[in-house]
C-alpha positions as CSV (number, residue, x, y, z in Angstrom):
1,X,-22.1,-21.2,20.9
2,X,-19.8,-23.2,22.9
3,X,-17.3,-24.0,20.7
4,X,-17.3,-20.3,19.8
5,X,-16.9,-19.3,23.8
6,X,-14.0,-22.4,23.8
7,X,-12.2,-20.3,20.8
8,X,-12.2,-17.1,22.7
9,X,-11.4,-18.6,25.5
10,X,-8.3,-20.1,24.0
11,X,-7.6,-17.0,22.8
12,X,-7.7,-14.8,25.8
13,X,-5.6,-17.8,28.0
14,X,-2.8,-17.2,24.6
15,X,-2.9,-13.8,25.2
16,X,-2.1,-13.5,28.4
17,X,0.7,-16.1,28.4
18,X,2.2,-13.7,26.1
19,X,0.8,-10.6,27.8
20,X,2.6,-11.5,31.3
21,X,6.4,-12.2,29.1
22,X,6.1,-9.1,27.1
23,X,3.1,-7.0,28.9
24,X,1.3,-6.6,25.6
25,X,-1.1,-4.7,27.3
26,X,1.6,-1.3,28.7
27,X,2.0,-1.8,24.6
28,X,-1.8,-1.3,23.6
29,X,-2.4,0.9,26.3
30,X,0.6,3.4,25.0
31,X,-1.0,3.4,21.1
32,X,-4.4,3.8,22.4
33,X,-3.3,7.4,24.5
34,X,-1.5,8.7,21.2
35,X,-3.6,10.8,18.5
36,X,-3.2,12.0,15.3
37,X,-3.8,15.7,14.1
38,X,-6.7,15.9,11.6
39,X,-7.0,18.6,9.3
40,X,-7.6,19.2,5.4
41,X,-3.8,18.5,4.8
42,X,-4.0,15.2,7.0
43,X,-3.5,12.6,3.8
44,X,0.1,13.8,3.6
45,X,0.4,11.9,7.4
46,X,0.2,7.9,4.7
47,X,2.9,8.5,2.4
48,X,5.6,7.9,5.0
49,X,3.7,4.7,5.6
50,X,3.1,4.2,1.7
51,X,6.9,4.5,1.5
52,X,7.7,1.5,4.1
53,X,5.1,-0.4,2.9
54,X,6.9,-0.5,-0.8
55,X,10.4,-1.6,1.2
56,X,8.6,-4.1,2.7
57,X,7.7,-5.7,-0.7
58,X,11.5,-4.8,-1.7
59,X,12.5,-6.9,1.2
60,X,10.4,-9.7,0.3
61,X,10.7,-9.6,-3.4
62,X,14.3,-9.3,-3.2
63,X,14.6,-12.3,-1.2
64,X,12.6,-14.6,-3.6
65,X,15.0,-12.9,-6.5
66,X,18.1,-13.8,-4.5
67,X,17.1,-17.2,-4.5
68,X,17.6,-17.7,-8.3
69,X,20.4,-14.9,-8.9
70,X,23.9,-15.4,-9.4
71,X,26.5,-12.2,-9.9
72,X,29.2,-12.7,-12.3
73,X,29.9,-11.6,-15.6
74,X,28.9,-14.8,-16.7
75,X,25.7,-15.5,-14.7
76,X,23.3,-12.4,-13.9
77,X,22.2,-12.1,-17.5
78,X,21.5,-15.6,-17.5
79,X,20.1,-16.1,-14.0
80,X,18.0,-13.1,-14.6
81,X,16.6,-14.5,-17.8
82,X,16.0,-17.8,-15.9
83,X,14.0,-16.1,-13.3
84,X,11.5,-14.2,-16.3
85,X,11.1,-17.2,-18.1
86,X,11.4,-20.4,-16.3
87,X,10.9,-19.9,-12.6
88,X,7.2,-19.7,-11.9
89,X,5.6,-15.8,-11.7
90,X,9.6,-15.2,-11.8
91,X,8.3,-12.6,-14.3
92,X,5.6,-11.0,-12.2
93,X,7.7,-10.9,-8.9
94,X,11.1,-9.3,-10.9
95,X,8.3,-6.8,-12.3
96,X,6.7,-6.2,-8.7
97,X,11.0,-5.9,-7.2
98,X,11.2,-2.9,-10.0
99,X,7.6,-1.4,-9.8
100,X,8.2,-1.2,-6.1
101,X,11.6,-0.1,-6.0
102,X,10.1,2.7,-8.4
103,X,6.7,3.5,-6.4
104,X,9.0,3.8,-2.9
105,X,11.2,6.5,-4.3
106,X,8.3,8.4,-5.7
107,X,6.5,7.8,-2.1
108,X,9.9,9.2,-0.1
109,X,9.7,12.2,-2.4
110,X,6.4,13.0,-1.7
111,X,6.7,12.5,1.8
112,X,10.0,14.8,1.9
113,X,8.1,17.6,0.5
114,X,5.2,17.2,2.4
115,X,7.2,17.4,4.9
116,X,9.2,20.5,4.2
117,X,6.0,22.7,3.0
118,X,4.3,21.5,6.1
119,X,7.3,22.6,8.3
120,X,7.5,19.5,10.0
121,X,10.9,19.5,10.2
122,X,10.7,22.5,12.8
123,X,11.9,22.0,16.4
124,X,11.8,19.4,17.9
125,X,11.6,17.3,15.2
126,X,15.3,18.0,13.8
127,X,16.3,14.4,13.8
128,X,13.2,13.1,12.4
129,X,14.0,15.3,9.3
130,X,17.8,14.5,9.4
131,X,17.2,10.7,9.1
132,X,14.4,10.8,6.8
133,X,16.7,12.6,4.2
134,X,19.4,9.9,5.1
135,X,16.9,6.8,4.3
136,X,15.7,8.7,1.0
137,X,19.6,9.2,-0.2
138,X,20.2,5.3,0.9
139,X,16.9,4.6,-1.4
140,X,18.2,6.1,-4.4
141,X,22.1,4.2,-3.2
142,X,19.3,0.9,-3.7
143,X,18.2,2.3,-7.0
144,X,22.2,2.9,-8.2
145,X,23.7,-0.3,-7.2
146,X,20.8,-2.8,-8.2
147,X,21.1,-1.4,-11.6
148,X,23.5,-2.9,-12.9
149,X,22.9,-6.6,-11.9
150,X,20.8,-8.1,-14.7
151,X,23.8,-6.8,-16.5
152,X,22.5,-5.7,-19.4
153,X,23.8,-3.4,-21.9
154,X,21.8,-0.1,-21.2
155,X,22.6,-0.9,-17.4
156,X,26.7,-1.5,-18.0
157,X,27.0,1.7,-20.0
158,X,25.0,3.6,-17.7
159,X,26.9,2.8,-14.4
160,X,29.8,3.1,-16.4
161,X,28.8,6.8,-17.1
162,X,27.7,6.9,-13.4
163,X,30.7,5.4,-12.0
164,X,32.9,7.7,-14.0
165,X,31.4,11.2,-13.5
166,X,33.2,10.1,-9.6
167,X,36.4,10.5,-11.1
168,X,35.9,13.8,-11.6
169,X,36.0,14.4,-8.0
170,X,40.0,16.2,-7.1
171,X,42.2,13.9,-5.7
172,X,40.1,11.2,-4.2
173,X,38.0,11.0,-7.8
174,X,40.3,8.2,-9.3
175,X,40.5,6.1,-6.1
176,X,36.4,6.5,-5.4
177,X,35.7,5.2,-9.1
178,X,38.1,2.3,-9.0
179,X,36.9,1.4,-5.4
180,X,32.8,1.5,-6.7
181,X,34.3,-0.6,-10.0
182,X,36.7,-2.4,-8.3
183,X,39.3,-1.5,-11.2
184,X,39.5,-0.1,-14.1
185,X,36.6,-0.8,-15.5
186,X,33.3,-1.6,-15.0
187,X,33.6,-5.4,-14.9
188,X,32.7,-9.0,-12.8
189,X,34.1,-7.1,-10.2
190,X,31.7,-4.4,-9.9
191,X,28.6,-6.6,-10.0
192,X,30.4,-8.7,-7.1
193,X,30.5,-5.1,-5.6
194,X,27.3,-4.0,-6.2
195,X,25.5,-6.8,-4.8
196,X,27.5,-6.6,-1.9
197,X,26.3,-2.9,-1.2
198,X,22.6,-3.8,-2.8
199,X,22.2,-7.2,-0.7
200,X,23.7,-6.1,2.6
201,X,25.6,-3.2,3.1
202,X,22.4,-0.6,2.3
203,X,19.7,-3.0,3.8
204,X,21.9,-3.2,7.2
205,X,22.4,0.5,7.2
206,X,18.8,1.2,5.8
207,X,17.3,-1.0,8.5
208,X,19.4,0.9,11.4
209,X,18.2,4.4,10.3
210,X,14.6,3.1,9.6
211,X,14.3,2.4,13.2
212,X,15.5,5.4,14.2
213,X,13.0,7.1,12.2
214,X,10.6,5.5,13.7
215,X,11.7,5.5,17.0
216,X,11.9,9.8,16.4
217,X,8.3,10.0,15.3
218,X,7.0,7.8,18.2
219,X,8.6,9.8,20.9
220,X,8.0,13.2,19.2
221,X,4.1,12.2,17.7
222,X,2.8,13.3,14.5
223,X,3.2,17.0,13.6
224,X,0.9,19.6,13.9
225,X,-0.4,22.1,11.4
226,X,2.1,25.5,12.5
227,X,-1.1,27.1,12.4
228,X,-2.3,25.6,15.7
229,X,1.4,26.7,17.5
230,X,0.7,30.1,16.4
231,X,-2.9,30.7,17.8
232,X,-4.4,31.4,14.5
233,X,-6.9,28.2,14.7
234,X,-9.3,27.8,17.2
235,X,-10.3,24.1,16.4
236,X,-8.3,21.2,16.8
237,X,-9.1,17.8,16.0
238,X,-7.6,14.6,16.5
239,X,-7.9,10.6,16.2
240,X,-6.9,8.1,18.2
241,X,-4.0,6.7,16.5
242,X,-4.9,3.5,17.5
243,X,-7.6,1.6,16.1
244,X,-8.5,4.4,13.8
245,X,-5.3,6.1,11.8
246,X,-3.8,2.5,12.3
247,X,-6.8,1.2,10.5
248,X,-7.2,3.7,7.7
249,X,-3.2,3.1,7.0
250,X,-3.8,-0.8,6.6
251,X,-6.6,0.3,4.2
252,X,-4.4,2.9,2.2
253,X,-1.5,-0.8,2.2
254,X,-4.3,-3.1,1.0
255,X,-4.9,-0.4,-2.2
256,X,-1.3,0.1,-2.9
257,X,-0.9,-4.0,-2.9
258,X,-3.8,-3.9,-5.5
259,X,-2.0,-0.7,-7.2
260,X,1.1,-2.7,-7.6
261,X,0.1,-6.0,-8.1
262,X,-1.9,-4.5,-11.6
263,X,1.2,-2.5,-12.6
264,X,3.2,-5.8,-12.3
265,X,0.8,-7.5,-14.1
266,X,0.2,-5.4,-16.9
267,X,3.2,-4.0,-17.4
268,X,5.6,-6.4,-16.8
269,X,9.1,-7.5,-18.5
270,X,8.5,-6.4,-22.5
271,X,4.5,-6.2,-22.2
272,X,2.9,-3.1,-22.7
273,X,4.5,0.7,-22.8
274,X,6.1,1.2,-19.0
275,X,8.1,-1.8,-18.5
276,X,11.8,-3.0,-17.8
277,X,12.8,-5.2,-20.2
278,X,16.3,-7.4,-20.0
279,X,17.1,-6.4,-23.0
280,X,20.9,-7.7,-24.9
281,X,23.8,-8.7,-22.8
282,X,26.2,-6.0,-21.7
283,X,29.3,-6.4,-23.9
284,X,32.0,-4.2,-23.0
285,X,33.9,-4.1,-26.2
286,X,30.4,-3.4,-27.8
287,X,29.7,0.4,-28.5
288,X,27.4,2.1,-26.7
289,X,24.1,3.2,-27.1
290,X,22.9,6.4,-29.1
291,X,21.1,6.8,-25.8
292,X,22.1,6.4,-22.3
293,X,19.7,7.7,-19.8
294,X,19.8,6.9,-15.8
295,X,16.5,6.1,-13.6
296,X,13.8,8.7,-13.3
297,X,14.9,9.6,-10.1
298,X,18.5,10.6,-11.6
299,X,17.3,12.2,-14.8
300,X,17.1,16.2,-13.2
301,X,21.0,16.0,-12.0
302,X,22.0,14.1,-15.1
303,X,20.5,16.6,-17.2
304,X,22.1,19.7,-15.3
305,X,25.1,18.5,-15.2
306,X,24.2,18.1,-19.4
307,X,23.6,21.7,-19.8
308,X,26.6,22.9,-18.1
309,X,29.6,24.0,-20.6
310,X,32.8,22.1,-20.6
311,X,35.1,24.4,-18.6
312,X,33.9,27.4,-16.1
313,X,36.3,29.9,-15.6
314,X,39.1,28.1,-13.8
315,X,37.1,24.7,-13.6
316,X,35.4,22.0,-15.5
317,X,31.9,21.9,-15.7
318,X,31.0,18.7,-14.9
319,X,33.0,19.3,-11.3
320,X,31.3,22.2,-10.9
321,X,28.0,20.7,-11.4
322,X,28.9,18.2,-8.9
323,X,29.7,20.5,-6.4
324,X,26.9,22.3,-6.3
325,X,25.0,19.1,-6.3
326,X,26.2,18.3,-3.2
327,X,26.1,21.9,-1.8
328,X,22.6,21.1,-2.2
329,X,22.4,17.9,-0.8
330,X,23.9,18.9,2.7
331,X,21.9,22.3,2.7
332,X,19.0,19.9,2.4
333,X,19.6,18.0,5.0
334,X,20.0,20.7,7.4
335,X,17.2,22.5,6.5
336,X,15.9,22.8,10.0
337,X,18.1,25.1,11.0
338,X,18.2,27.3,8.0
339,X,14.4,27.4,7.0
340,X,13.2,28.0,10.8
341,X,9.5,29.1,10.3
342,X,9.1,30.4,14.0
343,X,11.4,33.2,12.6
344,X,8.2,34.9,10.7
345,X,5.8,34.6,8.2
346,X,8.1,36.1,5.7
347,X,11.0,33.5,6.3
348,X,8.2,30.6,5.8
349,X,6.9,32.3,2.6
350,X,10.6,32.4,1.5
351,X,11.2,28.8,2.5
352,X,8.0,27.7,1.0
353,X,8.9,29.6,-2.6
354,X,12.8,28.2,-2.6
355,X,10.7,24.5,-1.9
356,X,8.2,25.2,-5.2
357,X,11.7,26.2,-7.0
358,X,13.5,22.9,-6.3
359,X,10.0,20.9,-7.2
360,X,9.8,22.7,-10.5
361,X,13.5,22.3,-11.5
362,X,13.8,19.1,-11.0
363,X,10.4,18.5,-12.5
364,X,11.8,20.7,-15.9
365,X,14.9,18.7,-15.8
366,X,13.5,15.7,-15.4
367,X,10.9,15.8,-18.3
368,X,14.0,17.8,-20.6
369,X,16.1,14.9,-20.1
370,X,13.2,12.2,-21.4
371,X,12.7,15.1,-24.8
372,X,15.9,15.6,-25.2
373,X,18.3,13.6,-26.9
């Protein structure tokens, strides 16, 4: 009993040490006053969560990795292959850097269009949506540029396919490919470019944005359902954000460790059907594939672009698909002031059908693009 009152007394003296050079307690007392909407569509709140949980395991599995890897045309094959077979659980934590890199793309998506259908994006939460869409198109600049460095061959040929659908850009398409290549060619200089971009360039940007993310969604709070703006709901409930939502988010962590730590496990490099093996050395003078397909989250605008005929009118086809990929992109990311669901219930049942109608097509494209050879 006393050495039990000594501990929490120890305790208590630490805390306030700290307590009186950070005041700890303004802190506690600030997440114990905030709440947390709950309603039947409350799980959508963890997948923002889910998502930074998975970059937290990119961060720290990409650190371990950088230990042991070495860009160049000469070294990433073989430092990558050193890391699966002779570093120890090199395998396991290369399997947990691409199961997590996969799992926090799928999480942003979710949580984008749980988001949108919601209409959380409405006023005043316009910056909240803005930067969200910003960390999700830095994710998939993570996915692009860490392709290529185990410099295989399915991963040369593919960001040489990638890297060249840029020069069909007018007049800055030449220069933007040779400055992502840094030449000609995909070559030593492109990996030494792409690890730049994958090992600091997008984590310093990421990191900046992340924080303003977060900064948004702790001044503005959680959103509510629209229902409960409009009056139609009589009953509103909330939790306290802190223990209780902060709590249940630990527990949703704790299952996604356990989630990825069997994927990694079972199916890691070459084991079992959903894997990333190394595969062959790229060799540049080698021909390529009968197959060349890009990451899942890539396949729907690979596969439009596919489907589109060589020339359109006055244009080519694969410049017009590109256009109208980005068209896309920026009407995205300003959908708050576009899809504004305070306008009527017949601009929110538009909003919410052109939403099902991007889900869907890139679903169909996506799935096309895996059938179809």
């Amino acid at each position: 009993m006393g050495r039990r009152s000594s501990k929490e007394s120890l305790w208590l003296r630490g805390f306030g040490w700290v307590d009186k050079r950070l005041g700890l307690d303004t802190l506690v007392d600030y997440m114990s006053h905030k709440s947390v909407p709950r309603h039947r569509h409350s799980i959508w709140y963890f997948f923002g969560g889910m998502t930074l949980f998975f970059f937290t395991v990119q961060v720290i599995t990409g650190i371990l990795l950088l230990l042991y890897y070495r860009p160049g045309i000469d070294s990433a094959y073989e430092s990558v292959k050193f890391i699966i077979s002779d570093v120890s659980f090199g395998w396991l934590i290369r399997s947990m850097h691409s199961w997590s890199a996969n799992l926090m793309i799928l999480m942003a998506f979710i949580h984008m269009f749980s988001v949108y259908f919601t209409h959380a994006y409405r006023k005043p939460r316009e910056m909240t949506w803005i930067s969200g869409v910003v960390l999700l198109g830095l994710a998939l600049g993570f996915g692009f540029s860490g392709y290529l460095l185990p410099w295989n061959e399915l991963s040369f040929f593919a960001t040489r396919v990638g890297t060249g659908m840029a020069g069909a850009i007018p007049v800055v398409g030449d220069y933007l490919s040779q400055l992502m290549r840094g030449g000609e060619a995909v070559s030593g200089a492109t990996i030494g470019r792409f690890f730049g971009v994958h090992v600091a360039v997008l984590p310093g940007i990421f990191t900046v944005i992340l924080a303003l993310h977060l900064f948004f969604i702790q001044r503005q709070g959680i959103s509510e359902p629209i229902a409960w703006e409009t009056g139609t709901t009589a009953s509103k409930k909330y939790m306290p954000f802190f223990p209780n939502f902060l709590l249940r988010e630990l527990l949703v962590w704790l299952i996604m460790l356990n989630l990825l730590a069997i994927l990694a496990a079972l199916f890691s490099d070459g084991i079992g059907p959903i894997h990333w093996p190394l595969g062959q050395k790229a060799d540049p003078f080698a021909p390529p594939p009968p197959v060349i397909r890009p990451e899942w989250y890539f396949m729907f605008a690979f596969q439009a672009l596919k489907f589109l005929p060589p020339h359109l009118m006055f244009i080519e086809g694969e410049l017009f698909g590109i256009l109208i990929l980005v068209l896309a992109g920026v009407l995205w990311l300003i959908v708050p002031f576009w899809a504004r669901p305070e306008a009527g219930t017949v601009r929110r049942k538009a909003v919410i059908a052109a939403g099902w109608l991007v889900v869907a097509s890139m679903t169909i494209l996506t799935i096309l693009g895996y059938l179809i050879e």
